[in-house]
Structure formats: C-alpha cells, structure tokens
C-alpha positions as CSV (number, residue, x, y, z in Angstrom):
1,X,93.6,-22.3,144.6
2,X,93.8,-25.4,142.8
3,X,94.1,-28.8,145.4
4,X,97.0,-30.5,145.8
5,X,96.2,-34.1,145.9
6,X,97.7,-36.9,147.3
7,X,100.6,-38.4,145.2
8,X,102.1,-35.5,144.7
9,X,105.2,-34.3,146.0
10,X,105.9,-31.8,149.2
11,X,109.5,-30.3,149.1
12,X,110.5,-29.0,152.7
13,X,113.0,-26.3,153.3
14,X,114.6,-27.7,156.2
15,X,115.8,-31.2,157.2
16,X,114.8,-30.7,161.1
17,X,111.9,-32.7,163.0
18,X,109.4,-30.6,162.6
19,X,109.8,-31.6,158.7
20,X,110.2,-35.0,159.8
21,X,107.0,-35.0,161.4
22,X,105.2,-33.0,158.3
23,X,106.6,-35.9,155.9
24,X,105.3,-38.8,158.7
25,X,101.6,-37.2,158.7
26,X,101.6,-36.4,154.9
27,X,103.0,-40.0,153.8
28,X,99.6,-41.3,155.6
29,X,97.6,-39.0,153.1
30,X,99.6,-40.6,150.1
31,X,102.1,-37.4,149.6
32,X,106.0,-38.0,148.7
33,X,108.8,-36.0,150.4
34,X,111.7,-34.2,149.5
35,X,113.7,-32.2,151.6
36,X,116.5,-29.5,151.6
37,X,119.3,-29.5,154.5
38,X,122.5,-29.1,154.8
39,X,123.2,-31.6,157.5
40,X,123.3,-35.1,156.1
41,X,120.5,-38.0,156.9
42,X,118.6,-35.6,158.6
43,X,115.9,-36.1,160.6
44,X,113.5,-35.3,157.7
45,X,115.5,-36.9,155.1
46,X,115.2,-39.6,157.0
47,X,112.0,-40.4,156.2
48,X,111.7,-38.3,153.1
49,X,111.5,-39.7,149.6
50,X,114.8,-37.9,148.8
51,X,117.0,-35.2,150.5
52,X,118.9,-32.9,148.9
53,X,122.0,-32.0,151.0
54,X,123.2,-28.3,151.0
55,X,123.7,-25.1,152.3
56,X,120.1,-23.4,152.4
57,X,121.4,-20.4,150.9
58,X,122.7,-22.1,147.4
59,X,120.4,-21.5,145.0
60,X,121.4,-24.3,142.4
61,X,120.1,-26.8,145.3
62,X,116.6,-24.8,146.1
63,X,116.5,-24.8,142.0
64,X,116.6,-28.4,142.4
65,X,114.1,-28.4,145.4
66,X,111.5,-26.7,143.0
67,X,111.5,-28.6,140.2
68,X,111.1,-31.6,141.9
69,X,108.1,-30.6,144.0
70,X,104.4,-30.1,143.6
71,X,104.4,-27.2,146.4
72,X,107.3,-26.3,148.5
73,X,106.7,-25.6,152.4
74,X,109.5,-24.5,155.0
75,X,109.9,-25.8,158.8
76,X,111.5,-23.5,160.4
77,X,112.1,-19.6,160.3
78,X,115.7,-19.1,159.6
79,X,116.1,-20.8,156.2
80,X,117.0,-18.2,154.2
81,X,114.1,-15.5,153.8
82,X,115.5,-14.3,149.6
83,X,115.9,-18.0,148.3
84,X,112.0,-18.4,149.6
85,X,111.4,-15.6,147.4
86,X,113.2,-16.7,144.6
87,X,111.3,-19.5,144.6
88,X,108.2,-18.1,144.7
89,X,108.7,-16.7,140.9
90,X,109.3,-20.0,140.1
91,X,107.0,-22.6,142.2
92,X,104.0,-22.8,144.5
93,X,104.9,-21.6,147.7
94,X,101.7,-21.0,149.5
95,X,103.2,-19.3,152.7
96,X,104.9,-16.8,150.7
97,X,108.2,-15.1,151.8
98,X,106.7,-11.9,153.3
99,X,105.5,-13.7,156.4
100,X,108.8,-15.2,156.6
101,X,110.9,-12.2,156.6
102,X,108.6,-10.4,159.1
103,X,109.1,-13.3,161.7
104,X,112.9,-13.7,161.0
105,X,113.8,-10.0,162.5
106,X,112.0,-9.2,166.0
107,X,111.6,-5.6,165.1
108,X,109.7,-6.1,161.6
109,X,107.6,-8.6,163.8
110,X,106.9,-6.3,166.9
111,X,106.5,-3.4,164.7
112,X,103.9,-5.0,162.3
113,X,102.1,-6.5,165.0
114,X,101.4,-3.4,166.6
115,X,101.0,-2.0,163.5
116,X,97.9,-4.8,163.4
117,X,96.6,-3.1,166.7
118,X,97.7,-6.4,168.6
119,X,98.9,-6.2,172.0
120,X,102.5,-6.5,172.0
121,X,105.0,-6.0,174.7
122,X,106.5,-2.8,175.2
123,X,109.8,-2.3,173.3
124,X,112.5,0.3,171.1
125,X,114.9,-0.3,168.7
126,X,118.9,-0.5,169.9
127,X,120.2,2.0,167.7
128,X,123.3,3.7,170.1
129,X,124.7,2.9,173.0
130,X,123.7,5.4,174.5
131,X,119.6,3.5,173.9
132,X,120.5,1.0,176.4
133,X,120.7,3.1,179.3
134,X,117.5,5.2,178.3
135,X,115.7,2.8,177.7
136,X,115.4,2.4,182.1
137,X,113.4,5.5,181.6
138,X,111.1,4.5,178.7
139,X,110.4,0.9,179.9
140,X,112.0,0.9,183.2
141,X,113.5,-2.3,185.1
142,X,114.1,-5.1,184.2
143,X,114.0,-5.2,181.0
144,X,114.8,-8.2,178.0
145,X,117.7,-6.8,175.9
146,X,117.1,-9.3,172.1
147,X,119.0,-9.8,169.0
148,X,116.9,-8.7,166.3
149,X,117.3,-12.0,164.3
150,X,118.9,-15.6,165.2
151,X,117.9,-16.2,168.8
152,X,115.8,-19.0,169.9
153,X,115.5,-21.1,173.2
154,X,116.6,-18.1,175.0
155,X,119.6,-18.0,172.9
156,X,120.5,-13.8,172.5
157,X,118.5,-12.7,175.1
158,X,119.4,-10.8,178.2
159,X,117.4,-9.8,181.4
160,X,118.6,-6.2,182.3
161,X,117.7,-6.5,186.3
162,X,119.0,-3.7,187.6
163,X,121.6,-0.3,186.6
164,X,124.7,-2.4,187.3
165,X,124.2,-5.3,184.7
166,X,123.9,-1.7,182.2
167,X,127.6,-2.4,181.4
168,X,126.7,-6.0,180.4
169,X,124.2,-5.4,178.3
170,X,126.1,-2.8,176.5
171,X,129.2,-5.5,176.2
172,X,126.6,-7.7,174.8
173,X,125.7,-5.1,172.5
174,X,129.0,-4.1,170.7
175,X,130.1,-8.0,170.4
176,X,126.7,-9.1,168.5
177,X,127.2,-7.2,165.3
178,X,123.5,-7.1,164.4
179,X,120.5,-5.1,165.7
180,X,119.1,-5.2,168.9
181,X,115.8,-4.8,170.7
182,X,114.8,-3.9,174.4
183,X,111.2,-5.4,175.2
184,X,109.9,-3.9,178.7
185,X,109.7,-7.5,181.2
186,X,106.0,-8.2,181.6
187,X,105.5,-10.0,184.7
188,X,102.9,-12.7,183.9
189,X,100.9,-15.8,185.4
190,X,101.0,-18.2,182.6
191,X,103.1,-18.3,179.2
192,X,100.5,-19.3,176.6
193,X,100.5,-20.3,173.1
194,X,97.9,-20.9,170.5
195,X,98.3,-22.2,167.0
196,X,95.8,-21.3,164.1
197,X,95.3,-23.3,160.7
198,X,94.3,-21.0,157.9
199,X,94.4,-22.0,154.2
200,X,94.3,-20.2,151.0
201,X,90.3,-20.3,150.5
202,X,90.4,-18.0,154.5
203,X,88.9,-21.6,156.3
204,X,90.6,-21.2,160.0
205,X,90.6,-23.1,162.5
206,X,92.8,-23.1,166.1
207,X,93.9,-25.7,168.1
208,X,93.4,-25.7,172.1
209,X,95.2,-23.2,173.8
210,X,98.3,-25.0,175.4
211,X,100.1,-23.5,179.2
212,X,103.5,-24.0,178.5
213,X,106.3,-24.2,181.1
214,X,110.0,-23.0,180.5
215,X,113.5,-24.4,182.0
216,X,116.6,-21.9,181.3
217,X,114.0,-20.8,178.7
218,X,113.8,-23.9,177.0
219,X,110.1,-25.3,176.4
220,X,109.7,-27.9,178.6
221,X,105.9,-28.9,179.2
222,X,103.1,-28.0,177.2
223,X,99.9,-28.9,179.4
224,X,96.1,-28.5,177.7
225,X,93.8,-27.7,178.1
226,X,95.4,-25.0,179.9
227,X,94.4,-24.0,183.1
228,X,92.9,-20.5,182.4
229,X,89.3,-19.2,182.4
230,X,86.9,-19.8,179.5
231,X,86.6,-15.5,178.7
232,X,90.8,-15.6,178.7
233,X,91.0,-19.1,176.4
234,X,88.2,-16.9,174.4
235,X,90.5,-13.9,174.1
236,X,93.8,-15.9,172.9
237,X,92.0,-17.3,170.3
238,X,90.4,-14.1,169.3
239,X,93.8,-12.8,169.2
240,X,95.4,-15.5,167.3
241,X,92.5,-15.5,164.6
242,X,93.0,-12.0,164.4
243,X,96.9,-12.3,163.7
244,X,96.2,-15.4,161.2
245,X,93.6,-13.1,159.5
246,X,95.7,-9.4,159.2
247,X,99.2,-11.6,157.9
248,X,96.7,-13.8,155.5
249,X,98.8,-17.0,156.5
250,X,98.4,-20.1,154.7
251,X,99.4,-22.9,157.1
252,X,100.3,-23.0,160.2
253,X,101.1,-19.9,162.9
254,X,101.9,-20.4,166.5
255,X,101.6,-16.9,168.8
256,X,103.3,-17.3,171.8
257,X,101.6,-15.3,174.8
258,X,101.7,-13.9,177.7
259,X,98.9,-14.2,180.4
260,X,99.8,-11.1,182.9
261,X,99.1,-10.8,186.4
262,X,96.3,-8.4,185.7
263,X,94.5,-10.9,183.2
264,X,95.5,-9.1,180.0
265,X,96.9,-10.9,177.1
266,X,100.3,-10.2,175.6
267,X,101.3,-11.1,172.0
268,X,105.2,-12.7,172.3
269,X,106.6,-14.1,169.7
270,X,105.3,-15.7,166.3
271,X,106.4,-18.9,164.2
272,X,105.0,-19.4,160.8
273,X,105.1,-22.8,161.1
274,X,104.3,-26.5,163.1
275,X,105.4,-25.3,166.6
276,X,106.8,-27.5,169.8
277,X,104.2,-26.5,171.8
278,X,101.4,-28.1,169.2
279,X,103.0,-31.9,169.4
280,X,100.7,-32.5,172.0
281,X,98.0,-32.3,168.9
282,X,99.6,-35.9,167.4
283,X,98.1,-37.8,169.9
284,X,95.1,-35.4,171.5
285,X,93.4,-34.3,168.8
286,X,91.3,-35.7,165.9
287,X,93.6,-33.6,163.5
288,X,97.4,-33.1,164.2
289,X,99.3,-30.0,163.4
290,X,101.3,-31.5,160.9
291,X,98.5,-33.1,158.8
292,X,96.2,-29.8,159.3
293,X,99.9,-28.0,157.9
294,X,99.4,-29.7,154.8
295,X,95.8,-29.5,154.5
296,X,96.3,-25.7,154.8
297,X,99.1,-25.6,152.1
298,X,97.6,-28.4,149.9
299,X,93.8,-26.4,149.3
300,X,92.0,-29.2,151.1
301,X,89.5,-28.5,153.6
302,X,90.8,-28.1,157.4
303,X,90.2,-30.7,159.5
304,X,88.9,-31.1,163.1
305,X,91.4,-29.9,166.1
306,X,88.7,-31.1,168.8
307,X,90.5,-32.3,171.9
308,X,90.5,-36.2,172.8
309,X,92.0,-36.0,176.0
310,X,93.7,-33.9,178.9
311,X,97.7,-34.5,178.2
312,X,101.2,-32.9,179.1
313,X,103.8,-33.2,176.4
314,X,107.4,-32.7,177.6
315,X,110.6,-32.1,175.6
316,X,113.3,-35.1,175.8
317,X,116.7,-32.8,175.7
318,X,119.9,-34.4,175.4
319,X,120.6,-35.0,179.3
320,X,117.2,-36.6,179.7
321,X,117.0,-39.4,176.9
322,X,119.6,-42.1,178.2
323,X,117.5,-42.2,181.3
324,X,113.9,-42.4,178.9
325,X,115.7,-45.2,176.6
326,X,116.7,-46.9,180.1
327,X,113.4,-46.4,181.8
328,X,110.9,-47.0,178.4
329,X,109.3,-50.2,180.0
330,X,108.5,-47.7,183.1
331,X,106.1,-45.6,180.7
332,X,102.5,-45.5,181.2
333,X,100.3,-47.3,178.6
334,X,98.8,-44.1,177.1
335,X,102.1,-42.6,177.0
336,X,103.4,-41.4,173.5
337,X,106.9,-41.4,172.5
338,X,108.5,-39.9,169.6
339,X,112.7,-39.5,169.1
340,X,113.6,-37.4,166.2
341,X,116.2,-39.6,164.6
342,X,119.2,-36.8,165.6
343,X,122.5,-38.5,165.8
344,X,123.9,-36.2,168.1
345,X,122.8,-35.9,171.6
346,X,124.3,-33.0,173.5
347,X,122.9,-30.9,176.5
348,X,119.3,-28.7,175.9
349,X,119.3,-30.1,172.6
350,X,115.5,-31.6,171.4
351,X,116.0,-35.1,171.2
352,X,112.2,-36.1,171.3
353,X,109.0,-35.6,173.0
354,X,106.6,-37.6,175.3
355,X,102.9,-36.9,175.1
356,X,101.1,-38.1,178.8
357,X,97.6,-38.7,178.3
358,X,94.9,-39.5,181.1
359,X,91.6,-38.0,182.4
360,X,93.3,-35.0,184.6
361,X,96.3,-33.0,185.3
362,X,97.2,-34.4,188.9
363,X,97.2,-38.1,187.3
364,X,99.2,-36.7,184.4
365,X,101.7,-35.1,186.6
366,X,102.1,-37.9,189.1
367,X,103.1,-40.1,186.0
368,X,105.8,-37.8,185.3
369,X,107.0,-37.3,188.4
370,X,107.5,-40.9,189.2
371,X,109.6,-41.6,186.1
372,X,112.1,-39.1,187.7
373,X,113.6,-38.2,184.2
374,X,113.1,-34.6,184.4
375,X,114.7,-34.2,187.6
C-alpha cells in the first residue's frame, strides 16, 4: 500500500464528532479535511477544511467527496453502505464497504461472527410471528428482542422479561417494518470493550481494555484499566485480534463485550470505527484512537497505545452540560474536557466528554462524585 503522507487530504463520510475528533488529531500530522453531512456546520465541518452538505445517500455529493480527497474514511456505521461501495471503484477507501455492510445489519454481524468461531451471544432470526413466542423455548427468558439495522444507545431494543410482555414484543414487531433479531440475555459482571488498530501491511495493535458502565443503555463511564484479571484482559484481546485479523480491517474496530458471571467472554456488538468508549485514549495514552485511525488508513506505521495513567471518561449528555459549563472552574487540574460543537442540546444526546485522570479509581471517582453533575 502506498503511504499517505501528510498534506494530503482525508474526506470523512459523516459530519459527527467522532470525525471532528479524526480531523483535530490528523490536522496535527499536517493532513486537510473534508467532510460529507447533511446537517450544516457540523461538528466535523467545523473544523474541516471544507464540508460538503448533503444527504449521504446522493451520489453527485460523494462524487464530489472523492475527487477532492486523497483517501476517504467513514465515522460512523449508518452512512450509506452502496455509495461506500461506489466509491471504492473510484477512490481509496481502505476500510472497504464489506465490513461496513456486515456491521450495519445485526444478523450479517452475529452470523459472520460465529461463522469466525467467535463467541457470540445466543440468537435467531425474526422471521414470523409466530418466532417470537418460540423463541422462550430456544433461548428461554428474558430475552433482547433487536432491529436488525438502525438501533443504537438502546434505541430498538426490547427486554422480553417474562410471557406477558410476548404481546409487546410482537406489537413491536409488526410496527418496525424491518427484520428483527432475539439475542438470548446473558447475565454478566462487567460490559467490556476493546478497540484494535490494524492497517493494510496486517501491523495490529489494541488499546487497553476499557469497563464501561451504561445509564438507560447509554454509555456513560468508560473506566481503564478495567478492573478484571490479567488471564480475562488476556482473553479480550485475544478475541478482538482475532476479529480484526478474520474481517482483515484497516483502521479502527471496537468489539463490545460481555464479561459473564462464569468468567467467559461474550462478543456484543462491533463498530468499524473510532468508538466512545476509546476517548479515554486522547489523553491516557501515548497514541490516541483518532491519530492511530489514520495511521491505519494512511499506510504509516501504528503507533504506541501504552497507557499514561488510570482515568474514567464520562459522556456529557444534554441534561448534564449546563451544570459542567456552570461548574468548569470546579474541575480537577488533570481533568480533560472536550464539547463537540453540536448546536442543539436535547436530553441523552452526546454533547461532550470528560476524561478524569489521577493515580487510582477511588480518587478518580471521588472527583466525580463531588462535582455532582451526573446525579
């Protein structure tokens, strides 16, 4: 693969922070920007060289997109999967579009993972009605009842708890118009997740495995290291490598796990892409996500994820950042923040982060606590 250097130009499917964040890291390297969203002044475009603003589905615009760009990467999983692979006839698009369309639909995901051999959660296909009520006596109760494509932050998901909430799931069912899947409930200890660098010469690397915390199934801490044994940290990251490895990713993946009760190690959910749960890496480690993301996509070699420092990052959501613009001069010295640049704020929607950094959890937690943002 030929290198990318620096003063060339990165085009970004996707005007969301996540891009934002790629073009911040990149412009330090020397790289230009350009970025395709629909939504004007994005957070990206912000701080990209250019933005071109529409749909992500018209092709004259992602025609635009290529020939203004050097390589063109994507930041988030539902731009649309056929325009990626239009454009791969056309330009360099080192992630490809096959990865892409396997992570857009839960059942191509779940069914290529386990396909891989990877440990996956339990699950079947929606195809009647009728599916919803077997499925008690396939996977039993409760169960996670999915849409197939679309749902993030716990958005199309219901937890089937027991035989009366069978009428609500099949409600849920006939109104969603697209496929569904049922994915057996794994009780577990810890929710895990571990993001792996891997560029087109097979160089890998992973970052530290983070212990993530939900609210109403919204990311809400990540907290690394995370507070698992050394033969468990050992066994995500064989996992992860392995996923990184079968899918032959260039850039980023993050594998979201479960750790269960019993020790075992679950395989999620994938994103092919920068992930939440790796901001803590801006500030903790010697190489961030983002910049590692372009090293992988760019040929250059992959660069060290060692970490600095014990930290906790937590998501600013829309009902938390008046009080962190009011309480800013309340922050701990080696406190990191970093807003996104959205316009809007409404409820449970990612307005920012904070990363907490200091020699142990219990110091790290106290710090949050005290600010009484969260609560």
């Amino acid at each position: 693969m030929e290198v990318i250097k620096p003063g060339s130009t990165i085009g970004i499917l996707g005007g969301g922070q996540l891009g934002r964040m790629i073009s911040l890291a990149g412009r330090n390297m020397g790289y230009r920007f350009i970025t395709l969203d629909p939504t004007p002044d994005s957070p990206c475009g912000q701080v990209a060289d250019f933005q071109i603003t529409a749909p992500f589905s018209e092709l004259k615009a992602a025609k635009e997109l290529a020939d203004s760009s050097d390589v063109i990467t994507y930041e988030f999983e539902n731009v649309d999967s056929n325009v990626a692979s239009i454009l791969e006839t056309t330009s360099f698009v080192p992630q490809g579009s096959t990865l892409l369309k396997i992570t857009q639909n839960r059942i191509r995901e779940k069914t290529t993972l386990h396909s891989c051999d990877v440990p996956v959660t339990p699950f079947m296909v929606i195809e009647t009605e009728n599916d919803i009520t077997t499925a008690i006596d396939c996977l039993g109760l409760p169960y996670v009842m999915k849409t197939a494509t679309g749902g993030y932050d716990g958005k199309g998901q219901w937890v089937i708890r027991n035989q009366d909430q069978i009428s609500i799931a099949i409600e849920a069912w006939n109104k969603a118009g697209v496929d569904m899947i049922i994915e057996q409930f794994i009780p577990f200890s810890k929710e895990l997740s571990v993001i792996v660098a891997r560029n087109a010469h097979g160089q890998m690397k992973t970052f530290p495995v983070a212990e993530n915390v939900h609210t109403n199934n919204i990311l809400h801490q990540s907290i690394v290291p995370a507070r698992i044994t050394d033969e468990q940290r050992k066994t995500a990251e064989r996992v992860a490598l392995r996923i990184a490895e079968s899918f032959q990713v260039v850039g980023l993946i993050a594998i979201e796990m479960f750790l269960t009760n019993e020790g075992e190690i679950i395989v999620n959910e994938l994103a092919p892409r920068p992930h939440n749960s790796g901001h803590y890496s801006m500030d903790a480690c010697i190489t961030s996500q983002f910049e590692q993301h372009i090293r992988a996509i760019c040929g250059l070699p992959l660069g060290d994820t060692t970490l600095l420092s014990p930290i906790i990052m937590v998501n600013i959501l829309g009902q938390h950042l008046s009080k962190v613009l009011d309480k800013m001069d309340q922050l701990p010295p080696t406190a990191k923040l970093h807003l996104y640049g959205k316009k809007e704020s409404s409820k449970n929607r990612k307005m920012g982060h904070i990363n907490f950094l200091g020699p142990t959890f219990e110091q790290l937690n106290q710090q949050i606590n005290e600010l009484q943002i969260w609560t």
